[in-house]
LUMKETOR-832654 format. One record per residue (C-alpha): z, y, x. Coordinates in steps of 0.05 Angstrom, whole numbers, plus 5000, padded with zeros to 4 digits. Each point is the difference from the previous one (the first is absolute). Example, Ala and Ser with C-alpha at 12.3 -4.5 7.8 and 13.67 -1.06 7.14 Angstrom:
<nodes>
515649105246498750695027
</nodes>
This chain:
<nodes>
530052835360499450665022504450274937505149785030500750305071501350724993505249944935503849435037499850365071504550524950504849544976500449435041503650075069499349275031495849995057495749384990497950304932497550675039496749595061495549604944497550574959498650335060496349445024496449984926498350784999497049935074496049374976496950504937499550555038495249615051495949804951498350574974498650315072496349445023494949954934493649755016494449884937498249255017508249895008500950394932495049524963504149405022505650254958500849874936506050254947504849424978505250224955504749395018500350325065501850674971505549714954502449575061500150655041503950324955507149885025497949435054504250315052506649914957496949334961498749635061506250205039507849774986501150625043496650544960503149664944506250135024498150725015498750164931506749704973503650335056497450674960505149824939505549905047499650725025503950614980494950344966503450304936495949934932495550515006498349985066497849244994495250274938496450485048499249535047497549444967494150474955498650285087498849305009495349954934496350705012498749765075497049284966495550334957497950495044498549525055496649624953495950434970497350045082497349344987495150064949494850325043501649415051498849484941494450314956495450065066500149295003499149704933497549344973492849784999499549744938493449585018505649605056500449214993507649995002503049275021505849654976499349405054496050015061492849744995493650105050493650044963497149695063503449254966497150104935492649594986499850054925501450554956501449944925499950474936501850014933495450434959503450454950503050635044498549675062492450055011499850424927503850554982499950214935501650704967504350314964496049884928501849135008506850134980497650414940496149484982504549505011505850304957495150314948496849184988507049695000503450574958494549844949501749265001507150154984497150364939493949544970503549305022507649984998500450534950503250535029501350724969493050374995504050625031500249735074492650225003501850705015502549745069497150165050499649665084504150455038498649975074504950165036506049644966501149405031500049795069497949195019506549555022504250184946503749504961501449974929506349704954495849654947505849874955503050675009493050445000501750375059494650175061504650115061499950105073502849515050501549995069500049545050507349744989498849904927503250584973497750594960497250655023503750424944495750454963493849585004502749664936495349984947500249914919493650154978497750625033507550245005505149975055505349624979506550445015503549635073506749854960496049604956496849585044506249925041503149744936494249524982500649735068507850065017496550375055493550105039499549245031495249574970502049285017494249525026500749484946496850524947495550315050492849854996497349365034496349925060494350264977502750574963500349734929504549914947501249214982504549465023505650394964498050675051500750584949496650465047492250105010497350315066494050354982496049955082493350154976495950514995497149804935506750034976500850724997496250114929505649404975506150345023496950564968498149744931507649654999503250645017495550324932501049434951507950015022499850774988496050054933505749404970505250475025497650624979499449714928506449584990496149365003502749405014497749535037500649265052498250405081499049205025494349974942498250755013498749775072496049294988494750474950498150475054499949455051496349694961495250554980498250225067499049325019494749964950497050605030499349695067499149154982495250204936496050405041500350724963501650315066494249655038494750184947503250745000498150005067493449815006497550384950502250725047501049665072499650765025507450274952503249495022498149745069502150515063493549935038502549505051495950205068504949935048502549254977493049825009499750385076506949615012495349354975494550145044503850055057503849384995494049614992495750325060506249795036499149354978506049904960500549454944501750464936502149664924501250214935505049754950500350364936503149864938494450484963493949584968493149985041496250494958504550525004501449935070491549965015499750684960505650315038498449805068492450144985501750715000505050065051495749585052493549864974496049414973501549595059507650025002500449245002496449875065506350355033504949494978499949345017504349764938500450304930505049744950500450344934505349924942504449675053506750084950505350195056504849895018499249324979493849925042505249985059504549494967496249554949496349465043497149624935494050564988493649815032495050555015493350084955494450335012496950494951492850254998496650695015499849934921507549904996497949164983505249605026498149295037503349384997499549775070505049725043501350655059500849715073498450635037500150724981492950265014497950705016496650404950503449574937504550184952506449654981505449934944506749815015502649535042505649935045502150275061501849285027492049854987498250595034503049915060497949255001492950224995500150595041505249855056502450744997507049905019505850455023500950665037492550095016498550174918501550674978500350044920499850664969502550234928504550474961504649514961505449885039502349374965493549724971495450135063504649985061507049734995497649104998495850225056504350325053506649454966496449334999493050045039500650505062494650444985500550765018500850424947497450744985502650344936495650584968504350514969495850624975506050404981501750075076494950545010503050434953507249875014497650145072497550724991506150154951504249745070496150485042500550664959505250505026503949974942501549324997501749975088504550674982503749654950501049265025502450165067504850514971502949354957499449665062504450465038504450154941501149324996502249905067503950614997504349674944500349365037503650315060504850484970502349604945505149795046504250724978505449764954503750624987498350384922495450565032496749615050498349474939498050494956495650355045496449225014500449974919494550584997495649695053500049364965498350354931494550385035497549325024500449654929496550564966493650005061499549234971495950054948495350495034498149575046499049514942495050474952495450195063496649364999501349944918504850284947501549354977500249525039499650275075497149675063496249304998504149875073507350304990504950054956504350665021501449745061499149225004494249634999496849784928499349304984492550055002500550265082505549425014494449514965494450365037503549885073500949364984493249724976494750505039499549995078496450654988498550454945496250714986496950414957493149684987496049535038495250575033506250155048497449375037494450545024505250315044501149395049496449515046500349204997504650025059505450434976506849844988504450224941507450055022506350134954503450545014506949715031504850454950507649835029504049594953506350264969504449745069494850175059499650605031493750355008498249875072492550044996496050635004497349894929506750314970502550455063498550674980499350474944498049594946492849815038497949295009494549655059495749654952492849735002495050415011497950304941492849864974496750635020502649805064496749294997493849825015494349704936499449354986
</nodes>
């Protein structure tokens, strides 16, 4: 907002546009006189607010509108109107380079629960987990072995060329939620409108060039009858696979190589049976159990020691919560994991266990009756009418669950980092509250919080708005001067792109919308955050609220959005007090 008040105070003559930036400067100005440290740590950054500020005293008024337009009408000769419109842009910039300090004092916790509907942890009675990167986290050496076991496959089962060997996992290619064109062999970026973030295009380890994939396409839209299905894959005629786990990084991976090494020597070959063979082969490393065995045999490379899941355990159940477990991972590799991270007696925290569950289709198939399996991994042939603390089950349904359980609605709080496979049936079709784990939100955090990052996204911010409001110049040198500033934005696009990753950018945002994965996130998790230890931060009683962001029509009357980019949020966790 304040950007705005000093180049506009320059330009504009119309008294109702001087009276409210006035009114907007004394509001900033008093709250930097009247700072106070407890106030201080009540604020937190929000970068809506700071693109919303940007220009809100011209977007939100017909008036100031008309102020700005009135600027074209005057009889400011040619070069005159130049020098006053780059004023207006030095005055911008320098104003909002006075914000930084403002913003970067009160950056993002990145161990904050952040909500996407309100929920009270004070309704909740039974808490739920998946396993895999919910209670364990694993490191960086899975993928490796993931893509290393599956590459191999390709090689020593389907026959293909020996010379895909020297590939190696590379970490930091992909990022989760991207979708890929199985027909085409493209691994692409898509927002949350269906269309594509250009330069996140993908043949093989390449960017394809953006006139290409404009021409592939007839443009950037992806319509929704090739888009992947509900649950992310391709079938049904949907040419598009979501890839939403994180287990699929070492896949998008090993595509991108095999689609590379074809290319690089002239080969040619079907992508749709390219894609089926390395689906299939890292199935094989999961169903077979290569991947289990793998780790098993070194619990302590691939297993981040897990001591503050098992606090966030011990808590719940001194509190007397009900707390479950459905996996889809088998019992013996589960026992190992959670023998380390918690100890021998893991199970007597949980009051159900349900292993090699197969979601989703636990959710939706009701013809699967449970089975319980031995310490020895025996299964029995009984007939299951209750679920009994300290057993161990195999499948099932979630119909039979909540027969047998009665654990129905709002009060159960289920907890795991597939978006599609572990959350969305449960919020859609059953009521229960929903919290997604998303590792990658740590890091994306910090990278939010660095100077360089504040510095350069509320200059596009401001830019932005800057463009917005005095693109109403028609004349030749007012439009060419707007010309520049709209170059200057296009070329600070990718940059905000490559700080997160070169390739493919943000897991949350495209350049400026949200990605399909966040749209999909908002929609099936009532809450989501970095791991499950951020529970630590907050008592039984506390209440996660969403942050009331104004829609495109509403003006920003609440305090949350009022000034300088800073936001009235929950407390942040240092602020709250232990479970």
């Amino acid at each position: 907002m304040a950007p705005w008040s000093l180049p506009l105070s320059s330009l504009l003559k119309h008294t109702d546009c001087l009276q409210r930036a006035n009114i907007f400067c004394n509001v900033v100005q008093g709250l930097h006189h009247h700072y106070h440290p407890l106030r201080s740590r009540l604020w937190k950054r929000n970068f809506r607010a700071v693109s919303q500020g940007v220009g809100q005293l011209l977007s939100h008024e017909p008036r100031a509108r008309k102020c700005a337009a009135s600027v074209c009408s005057s009889s400011l000769d040619g070069q005159n109107m130049t020098e006053r419109l780059w004023s207006v842009y030095d005055e911008t910039k320098r104003q909002t380079g006075d914000l930084i300090s403002v913003i970067t004092a009160n950056s993002v916790d990145p161990d904050t629960i952040f909500a996407n509907n309100e929920m009270s942890l004070r309704d909740i009675e039974i808490y739920g987990f998946d396993y895999d990167y919910t209670l364990a986290f694993y490191s960086s050496h899975l993928h490796t072995l993931i893509f290393n076991i599956a590459r191999d496959i390709l090689v020593t089962k389907q026959r293909y060329p020996e010379g895909l060997r020297k590939y190696e996992y590379i970490p930091n290619f992909a990022v989760r939620g991207l979708h890929y064109d199985v027909q085409k062999a493209l691994l692409m970026k898509i927002d949350a409108f269906h269309y594509i973030q250009l330069g996140t295009v993908y043949r093989g380890l390449h960017p394809v060039p953006d006139e290409e994939v404009i021409a592939m396409y007839e443009g950037c839209h992806v319509p929704l009858e090739i888009m992947s299905d509900f649950y992310g894959k391709s079938s049904h005629g949907h040419t598009m696979k979501q890839f939403m786990d994180i287990f699929s990084l070492p896949e998008m991976t090993l595509l991108s190589c095999v689609n590379d090494f074809f290319m690089r020597h002239n080969i040619d070959y079907e992508p749709v049976h390219l894609y089926k063979d390395v689906k299939e082969a890292i199935r094989d490393v999961h169903v077979k159990g290569i991947m289990y065995r793998a780790v098993e045999a070194d619990i302590e490379k691939y297993i981040c020691y897990g001591e503050q899941s098992h606090a966030v355990l011990k808590k719940l159940s001194a509190q007397g919560k009900k707390m479950f477990l459905i996996t889809n991972s088998p019992f013996d590799f589960v026992d190992r994991g959670m023998n380390y991270i918690v100890g021998k007696d893991w199970r007597d925290l949980f009051d159900v266990v349900i292993v090699q569950a197969d979601k989703p289709s636990f959710f939706n198939d009701r013809r699967k009756p449970f089975r319980r399996v031995t310490d020895k991994g025996v299964l029995l042939w009984d007939r299951i009418h209750r679920l009994e603390k300290g057993q161990i089950y195999k499948q099932g349904n979630l119909y039979e669950f909540l027969r047998l359980t009665g654990w129905r609605g709002s009060k159960v709080l289920y907890f795991g980092d597939h978006i599609y496979s572990d959350l969305a049936d449960l919020t859609l079709k059953h009521g229960w509250r929903t919290g997604a784990i998303i590792p990658e939100l740590r890091k994306e955090i910090k990278i939010m919080n660095t100077p360089e990052y504040v510095r350069m996204m509320t200059w596009l911010q401001s830019l932005t708005g800057l463009i917005e409001q005095m693109q109403v110049h028609r004349d030749p040198t007012s439009r060419a001067v707007v010309e520049e500033w709209i170059k200057e934005r296009e070329a600070m696009k990718p940059q905000t792109k490559d700080i997160f990753n070169a390739q493919f950018g943000s897991l949350f945002r495209t350049y400026h919308n949200p990605t399909y994965f966040s749209r999909r996130l908002s929609r099936f998790a009532d809450i989501y955050m970095a791991s499950i230890s951020c529970l630590l931060n907050y008592d039984f009683q506390h209440t996660f609220f969403p942050r009331r962001t104004p829609l495109q029509h509403e003006a920003p009357y609440w305090p949350e959005h009022g000034s300088a980019g800073l936001g009235v949020s929950s407390p942040a966790p240092q602020d709250q007090s232990r479970v």
